[in-house]
KOLKOLSE-24049 format. One record per residue (C-alpha): residue number from 0; x, y, z; residue in one letter. Coordinates in nm, 4 decimals, m for minus. Example, Ala and Ser with C-alpha at 12.3 -4.5 7.8 and 13.67 -1.06 7.14 Angstrom:
BEGIN
> pos	c1	c2	c3	code
> 0	1.2300	m0.4500	0.7800	A .
> 1	1.3670	m0.1060	0.7140	S .
END
This chain:
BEGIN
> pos	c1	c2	c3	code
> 0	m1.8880	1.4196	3.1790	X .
> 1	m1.6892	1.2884	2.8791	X .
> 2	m1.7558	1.0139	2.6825	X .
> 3	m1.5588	0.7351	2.7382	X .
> 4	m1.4878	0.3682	2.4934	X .
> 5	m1.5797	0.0810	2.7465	X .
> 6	m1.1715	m0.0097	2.7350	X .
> 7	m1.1823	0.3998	2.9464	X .
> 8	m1.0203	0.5550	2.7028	X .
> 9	m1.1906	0.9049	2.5655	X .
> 10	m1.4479	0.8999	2.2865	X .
> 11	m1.2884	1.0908	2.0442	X .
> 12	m1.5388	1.3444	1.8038	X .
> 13	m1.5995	1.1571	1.4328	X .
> 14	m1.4202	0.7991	1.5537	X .
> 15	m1.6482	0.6364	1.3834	X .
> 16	m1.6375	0.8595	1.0952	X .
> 17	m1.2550	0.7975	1.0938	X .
> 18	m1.3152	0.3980	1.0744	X .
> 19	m1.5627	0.4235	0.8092	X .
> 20	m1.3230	0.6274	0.6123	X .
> 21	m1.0398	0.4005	0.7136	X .
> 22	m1.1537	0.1083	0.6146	X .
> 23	m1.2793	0.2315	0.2705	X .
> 24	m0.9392	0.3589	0.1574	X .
> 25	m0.8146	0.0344	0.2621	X .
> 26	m1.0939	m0.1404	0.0341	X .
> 27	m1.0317	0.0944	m0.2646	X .
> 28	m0.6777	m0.0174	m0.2130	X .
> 29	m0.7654	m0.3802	m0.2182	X .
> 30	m0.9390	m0.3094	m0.5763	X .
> 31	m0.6635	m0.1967	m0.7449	X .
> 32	m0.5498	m0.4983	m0.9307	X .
> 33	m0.9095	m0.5761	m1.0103	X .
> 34	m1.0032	m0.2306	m1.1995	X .
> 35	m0.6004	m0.2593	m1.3645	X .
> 36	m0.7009	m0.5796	m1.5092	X .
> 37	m0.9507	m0.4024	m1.7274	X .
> 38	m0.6951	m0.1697	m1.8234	X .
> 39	m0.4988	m0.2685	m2.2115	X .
> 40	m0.1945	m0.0778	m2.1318	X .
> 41	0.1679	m0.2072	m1.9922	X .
> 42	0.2050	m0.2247	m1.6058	X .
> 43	0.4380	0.0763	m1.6281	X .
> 44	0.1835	0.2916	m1.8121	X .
> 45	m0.0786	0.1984	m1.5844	X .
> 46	0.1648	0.2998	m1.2895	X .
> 47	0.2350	0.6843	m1.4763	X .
> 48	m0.1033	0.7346	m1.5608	X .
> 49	m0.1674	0.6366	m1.2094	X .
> 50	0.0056	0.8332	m1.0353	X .
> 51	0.0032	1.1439	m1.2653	X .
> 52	m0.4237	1.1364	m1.2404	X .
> 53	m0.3640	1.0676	m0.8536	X .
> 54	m0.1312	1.3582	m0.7715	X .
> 55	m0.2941	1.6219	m0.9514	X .
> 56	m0.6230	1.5214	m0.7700	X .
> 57	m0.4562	1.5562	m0.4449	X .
> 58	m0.3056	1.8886	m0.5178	X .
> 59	m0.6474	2.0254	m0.6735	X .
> 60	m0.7860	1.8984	m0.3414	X .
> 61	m0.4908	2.0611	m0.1239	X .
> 62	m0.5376	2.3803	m0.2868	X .
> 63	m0.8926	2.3940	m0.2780	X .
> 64	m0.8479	2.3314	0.0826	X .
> 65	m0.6682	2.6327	0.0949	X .
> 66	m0.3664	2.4366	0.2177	X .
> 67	m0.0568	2.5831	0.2074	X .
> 68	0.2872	2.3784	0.1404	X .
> 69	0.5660	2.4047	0.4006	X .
> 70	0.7252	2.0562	0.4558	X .
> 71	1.0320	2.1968	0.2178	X .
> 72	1.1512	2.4136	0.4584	X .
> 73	1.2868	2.1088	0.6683	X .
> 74	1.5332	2.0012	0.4415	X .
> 75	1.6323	1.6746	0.5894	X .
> 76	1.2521	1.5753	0.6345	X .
> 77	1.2026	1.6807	0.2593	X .
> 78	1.4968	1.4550	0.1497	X .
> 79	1.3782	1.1263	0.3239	X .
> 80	0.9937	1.1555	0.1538	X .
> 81	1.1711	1.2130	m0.1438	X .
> 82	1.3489	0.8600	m0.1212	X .
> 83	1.0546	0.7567	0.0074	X .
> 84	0.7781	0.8785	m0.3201	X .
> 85	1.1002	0.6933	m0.5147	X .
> 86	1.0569	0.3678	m0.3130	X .
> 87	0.6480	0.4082	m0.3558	X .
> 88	0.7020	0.4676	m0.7548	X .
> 89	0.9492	0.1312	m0.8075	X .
> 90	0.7423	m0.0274	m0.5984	X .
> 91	0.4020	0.0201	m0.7978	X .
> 92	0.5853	m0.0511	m1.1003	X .
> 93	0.6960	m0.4138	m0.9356	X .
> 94	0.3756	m0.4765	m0.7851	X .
> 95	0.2081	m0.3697	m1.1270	X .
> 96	0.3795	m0.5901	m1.3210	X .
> 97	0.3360	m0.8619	m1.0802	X .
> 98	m0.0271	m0.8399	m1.1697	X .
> 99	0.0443	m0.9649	m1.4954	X .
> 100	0.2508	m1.2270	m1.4552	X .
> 101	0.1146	m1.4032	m1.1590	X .
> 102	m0.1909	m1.2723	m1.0424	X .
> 103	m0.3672	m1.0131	m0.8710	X .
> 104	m0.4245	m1.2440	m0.5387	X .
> 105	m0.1170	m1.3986	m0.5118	X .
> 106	0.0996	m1.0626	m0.6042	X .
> 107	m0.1117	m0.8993	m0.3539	X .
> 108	m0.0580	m1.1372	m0.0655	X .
> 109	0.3306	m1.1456	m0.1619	X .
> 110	0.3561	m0.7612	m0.1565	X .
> 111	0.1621	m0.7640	0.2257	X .
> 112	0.5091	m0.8661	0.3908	X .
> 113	0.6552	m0.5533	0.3641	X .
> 114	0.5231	m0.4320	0.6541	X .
> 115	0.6719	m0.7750	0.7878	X .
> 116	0.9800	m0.6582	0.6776	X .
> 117	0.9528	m0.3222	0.8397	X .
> 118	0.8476	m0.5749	1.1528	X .
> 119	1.2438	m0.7028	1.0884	X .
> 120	1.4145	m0.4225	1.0273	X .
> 121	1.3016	m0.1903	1.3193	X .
> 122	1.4942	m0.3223	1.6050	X .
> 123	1.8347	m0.1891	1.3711	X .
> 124	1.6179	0.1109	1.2181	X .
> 125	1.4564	0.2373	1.4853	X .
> 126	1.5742	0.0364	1.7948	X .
> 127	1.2551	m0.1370	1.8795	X .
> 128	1.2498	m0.3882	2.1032	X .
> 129	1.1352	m0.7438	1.8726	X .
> 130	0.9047	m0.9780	2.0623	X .
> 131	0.8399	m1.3308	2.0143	X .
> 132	0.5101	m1.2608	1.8736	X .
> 133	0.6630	m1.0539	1.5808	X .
> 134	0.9372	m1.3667	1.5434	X .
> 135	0.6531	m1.6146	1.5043	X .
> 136	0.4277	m1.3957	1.2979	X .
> 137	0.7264	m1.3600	1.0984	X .
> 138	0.7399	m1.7129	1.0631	X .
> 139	0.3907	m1.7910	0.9875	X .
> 140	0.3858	m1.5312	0.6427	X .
> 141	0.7500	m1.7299	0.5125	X .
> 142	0.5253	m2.0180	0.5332	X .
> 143	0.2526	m1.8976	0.4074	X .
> 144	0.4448	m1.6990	0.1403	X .
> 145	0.5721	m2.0511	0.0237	X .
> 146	0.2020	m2.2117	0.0092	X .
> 147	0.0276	m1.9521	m0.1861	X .
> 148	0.3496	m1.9566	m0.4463	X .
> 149	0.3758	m2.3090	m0.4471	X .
> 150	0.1301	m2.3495	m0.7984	X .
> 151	0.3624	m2.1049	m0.9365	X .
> 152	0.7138	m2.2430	m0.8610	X .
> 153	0.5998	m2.6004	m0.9595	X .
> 154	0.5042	m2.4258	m1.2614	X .
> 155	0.7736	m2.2484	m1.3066	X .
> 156	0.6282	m1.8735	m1.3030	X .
> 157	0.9145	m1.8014	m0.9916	X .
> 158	1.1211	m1.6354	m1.1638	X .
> 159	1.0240	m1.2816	m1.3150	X .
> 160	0.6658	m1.2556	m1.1563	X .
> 161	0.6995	m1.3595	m0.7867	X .
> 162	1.0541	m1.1828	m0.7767	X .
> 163	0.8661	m0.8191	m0.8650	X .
> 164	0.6134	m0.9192	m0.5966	X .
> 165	0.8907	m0.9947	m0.3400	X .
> 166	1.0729	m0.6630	m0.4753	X .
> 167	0.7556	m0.4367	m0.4638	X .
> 168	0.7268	m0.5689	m0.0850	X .
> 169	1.1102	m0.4379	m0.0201	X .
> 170	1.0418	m0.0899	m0.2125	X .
> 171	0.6854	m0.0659	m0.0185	X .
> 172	0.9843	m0.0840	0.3163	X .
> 173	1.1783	0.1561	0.2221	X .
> 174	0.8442	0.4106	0.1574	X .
> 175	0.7128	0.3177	0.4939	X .
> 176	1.0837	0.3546	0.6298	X .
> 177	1.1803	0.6561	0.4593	X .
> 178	0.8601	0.8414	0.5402	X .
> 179	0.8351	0.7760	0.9585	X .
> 180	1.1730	0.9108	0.9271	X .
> 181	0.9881	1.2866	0.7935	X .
> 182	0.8191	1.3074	1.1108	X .
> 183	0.7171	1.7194	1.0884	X .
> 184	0.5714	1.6739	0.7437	X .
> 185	0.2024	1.5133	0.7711	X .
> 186	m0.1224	1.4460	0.6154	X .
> 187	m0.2294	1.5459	0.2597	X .
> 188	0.0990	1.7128	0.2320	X .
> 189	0.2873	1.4345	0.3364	X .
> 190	0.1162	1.1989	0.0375	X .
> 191	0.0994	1.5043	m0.2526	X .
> 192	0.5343	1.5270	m0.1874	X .
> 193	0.5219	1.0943	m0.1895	X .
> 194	0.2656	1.0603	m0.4724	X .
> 195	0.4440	1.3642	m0.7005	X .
> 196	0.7784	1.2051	m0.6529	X .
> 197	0.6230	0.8852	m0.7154	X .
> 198	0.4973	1.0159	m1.0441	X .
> 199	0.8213	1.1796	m1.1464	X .
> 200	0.9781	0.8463	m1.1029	X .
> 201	0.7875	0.6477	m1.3308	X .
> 202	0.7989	0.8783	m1.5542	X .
> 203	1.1894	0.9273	m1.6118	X .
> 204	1.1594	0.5055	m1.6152	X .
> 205	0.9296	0.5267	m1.8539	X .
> 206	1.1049	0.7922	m2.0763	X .
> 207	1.3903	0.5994	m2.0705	X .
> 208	1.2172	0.2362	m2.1380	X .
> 209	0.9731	0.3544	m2.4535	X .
> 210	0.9292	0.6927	m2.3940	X .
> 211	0.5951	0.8947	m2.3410	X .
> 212	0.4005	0.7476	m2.6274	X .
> 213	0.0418	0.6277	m2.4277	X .
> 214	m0.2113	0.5343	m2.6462	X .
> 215	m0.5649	0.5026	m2.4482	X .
> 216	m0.8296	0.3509	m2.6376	X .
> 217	m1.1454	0.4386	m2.5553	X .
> 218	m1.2033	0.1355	m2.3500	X .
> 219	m0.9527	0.2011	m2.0993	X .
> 220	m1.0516	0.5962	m2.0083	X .
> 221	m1.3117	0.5254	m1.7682	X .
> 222	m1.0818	0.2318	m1.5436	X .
> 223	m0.7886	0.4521	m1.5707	X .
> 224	m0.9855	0.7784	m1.4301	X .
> 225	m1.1568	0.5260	m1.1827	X .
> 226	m0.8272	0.4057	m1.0843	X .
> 227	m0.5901	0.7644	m1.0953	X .
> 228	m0.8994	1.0109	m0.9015	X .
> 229	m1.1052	0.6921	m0.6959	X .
> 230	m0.8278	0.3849	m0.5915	X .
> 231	m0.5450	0.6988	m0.5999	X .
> 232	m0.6729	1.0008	m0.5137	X .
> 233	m0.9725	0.9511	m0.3181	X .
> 234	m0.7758	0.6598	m0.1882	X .
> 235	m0.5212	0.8735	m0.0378	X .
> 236	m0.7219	1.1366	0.0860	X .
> 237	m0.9273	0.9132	0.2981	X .
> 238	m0.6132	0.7174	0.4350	X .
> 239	m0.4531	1.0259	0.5682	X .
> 240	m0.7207	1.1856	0.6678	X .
> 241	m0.8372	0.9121	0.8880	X .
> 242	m0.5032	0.7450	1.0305	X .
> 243	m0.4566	1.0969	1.2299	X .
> 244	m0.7632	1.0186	1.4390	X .
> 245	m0.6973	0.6320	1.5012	X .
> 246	m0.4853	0.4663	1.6752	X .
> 247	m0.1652	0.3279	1.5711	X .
> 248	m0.2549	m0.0194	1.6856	X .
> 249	m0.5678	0.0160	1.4683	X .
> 250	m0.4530	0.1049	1.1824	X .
> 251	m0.2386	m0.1688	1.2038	X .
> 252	m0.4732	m0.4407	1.2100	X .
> 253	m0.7474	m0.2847	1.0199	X .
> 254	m0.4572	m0.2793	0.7091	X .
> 255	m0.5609	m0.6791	0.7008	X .
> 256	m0.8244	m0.5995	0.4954	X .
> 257	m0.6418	m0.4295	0.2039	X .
> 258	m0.5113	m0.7699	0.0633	X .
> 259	m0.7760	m0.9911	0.2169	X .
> 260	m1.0431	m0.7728	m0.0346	X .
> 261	m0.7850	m0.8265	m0.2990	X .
> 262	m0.8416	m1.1847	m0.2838	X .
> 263	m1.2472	m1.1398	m0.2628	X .
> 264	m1.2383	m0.9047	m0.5607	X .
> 265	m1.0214	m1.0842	m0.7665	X .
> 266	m1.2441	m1.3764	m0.6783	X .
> 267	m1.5649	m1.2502	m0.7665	X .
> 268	m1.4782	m1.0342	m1.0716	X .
> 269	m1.1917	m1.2026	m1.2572	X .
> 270	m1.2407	m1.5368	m1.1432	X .
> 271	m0.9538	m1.6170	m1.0073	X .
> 272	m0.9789	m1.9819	m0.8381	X .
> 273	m0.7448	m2.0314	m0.5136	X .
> 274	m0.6220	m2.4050	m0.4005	X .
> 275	m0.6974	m2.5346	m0.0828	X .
> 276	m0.2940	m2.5097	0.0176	X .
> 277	m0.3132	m2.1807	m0.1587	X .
> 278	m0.6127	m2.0705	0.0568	X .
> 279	m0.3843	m2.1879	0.3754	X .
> 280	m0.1189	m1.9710	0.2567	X .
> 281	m0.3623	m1.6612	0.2487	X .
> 282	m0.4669	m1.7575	0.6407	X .
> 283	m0.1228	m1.7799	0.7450	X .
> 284	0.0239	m1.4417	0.5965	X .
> 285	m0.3101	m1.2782	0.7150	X .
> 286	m0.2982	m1.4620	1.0629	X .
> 287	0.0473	m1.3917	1.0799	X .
> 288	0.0387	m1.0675	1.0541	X .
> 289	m0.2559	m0.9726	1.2099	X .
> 290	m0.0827	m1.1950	1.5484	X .
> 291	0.2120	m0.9702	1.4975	X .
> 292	0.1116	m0.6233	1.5271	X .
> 293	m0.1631	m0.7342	1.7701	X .
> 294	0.0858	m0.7981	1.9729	X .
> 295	0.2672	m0.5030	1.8873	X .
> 296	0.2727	m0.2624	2.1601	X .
> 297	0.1859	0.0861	1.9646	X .
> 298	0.4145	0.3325	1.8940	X .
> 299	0.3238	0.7040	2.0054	X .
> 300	0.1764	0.8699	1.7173	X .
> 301	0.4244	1.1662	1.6104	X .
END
């Protein structure tokens, strides 16, 4: 007799497996401020080096794999992860420079809503039906949004660095948006076409802004490998390999702990001090969205 999880559903082979591996991409993710603070280069050279170390990884992993590429051939599907690796590019560069400016806790926590804003936007996108949870979950991350950025607009840092952690939230919407659109092209391939376009996209920015003139001192080669082949690569790897085998609903909530580490790593290793509102704010955009796609009824994995 099968197995069965004590909800009756089947025991899937290597569920456990798939968690574990889950839930460490999601932690490597969380990190990524953290290990870029160590880095002495510009947020948009952190983003190319990124991304170029990341996607080469992949690929050398793909082909090793003896994987062979064949999401091209739908051309429509090819064209949406194409606007999607875009969307994922602008919106590292936002969220990178965010960093910078206001924080890796508070940039983090402001570029969690866009999967709020996915939340929003899929009753027109995708003609889901939008419950009253979602509304109120909604809600709850405004709020909370406005608490954990209050410090900074008193202070006057609302300007430049909270509007490239709102805009890295929008760009991280269109990615998500733009890639459940390519529905026949999956897995590894899916995130060497995002993470290569991603690169390509920084790069022509960064051509255009200073051109390709990165100077690494030796200082900065072992965070930017850690952060291009571990947070990127390995990263990756272990997201898509996993999110196949859970479900949707899981993912979902498990993705809470992404910025939620952000805020214990940046804690612990740059000293970063939140305020009591501030610390409110994090519980409500957490709570929030956890509520919401709790409450979510799960979409049929494609």
């Amino acid at each position: 007799m099968k197995r069965q999880n004590t909800d009756g559903t089947p025991a899937l082979p290597g569920i456990r497996q798939a968690y574990r591996k889950h839930i460490s991409s999601l932690l490597l993710f969380g990190s990524n401020g953290t290990v870029a603070s160590y880095i002495l280069l510009n947020s948009y050279e952190i983003v190319f080096t990124r991304t170029l170390i990341g996607s080469l990884f992949l690929i050398a992993v793909f082909l090793l794999s003896k994987g062979k590429f064949s999401g091209w051939k739908n051309k429509k599907h090819f064209r949406y992860l194409i606007v999607s690796g875009v969307a994922m590019g602008t919106s590292g560069m936002f969220l990178y420079e965010a960093y910078t400016q206001i924080g890796v806790s508070i940039a983090t926590l402001t570029y969690y809503c866009g999967p709020l804003i996915v939340m929003v936007l899929s009753p027109f996108i995708f003609r889901e039906r939008i419950t009253a949870p979602k509304i109120l979950g909604f809600f709850a991350v405004l709020l909370g949004i406005f608490f954990v950025n209050d410090k900074v607009i008193v202070q006057g840092g609302f300007s430049w660095g909270l509007l490239c952690g709102v805009m890295s939230a929008f760009m991280y919407a269109l990615m998500v948006i733009f890639n459940k659109k390519a529905t026949s092209i999956t897995g590894l391939e899916n995130s060497i076409y995002q993470l290569s376009v991603s690169f390509f996209t920084v790069m022509i920015f960064v051509l255009i802004k200073q051109g390709i003139t990165i100077s690494l001192a030796p200082q900065n080669i072992f965070p930017i490998l850690f952060l291009g082949v571990v947070n990127t690569g390995i990263g990756c790897y272990l997201y898509f390999s996993s999110i196949q085998k859970l479900p949707a609903q899981s993912v979902a909530i498990c993705g809470s702990l992404e910025p939620l580490s952000a805020l214990i790593f940046s804690a612990l290793l740059l000293q970063e001090r939140l305020t009591l509102i501030q610390v409110a704010g994090a519980i409500l955009i957490l709570g929030g969205t956890t509520f919401a796609e709790f409450f979510h009824k799960p979409m049929t994995d494609q």
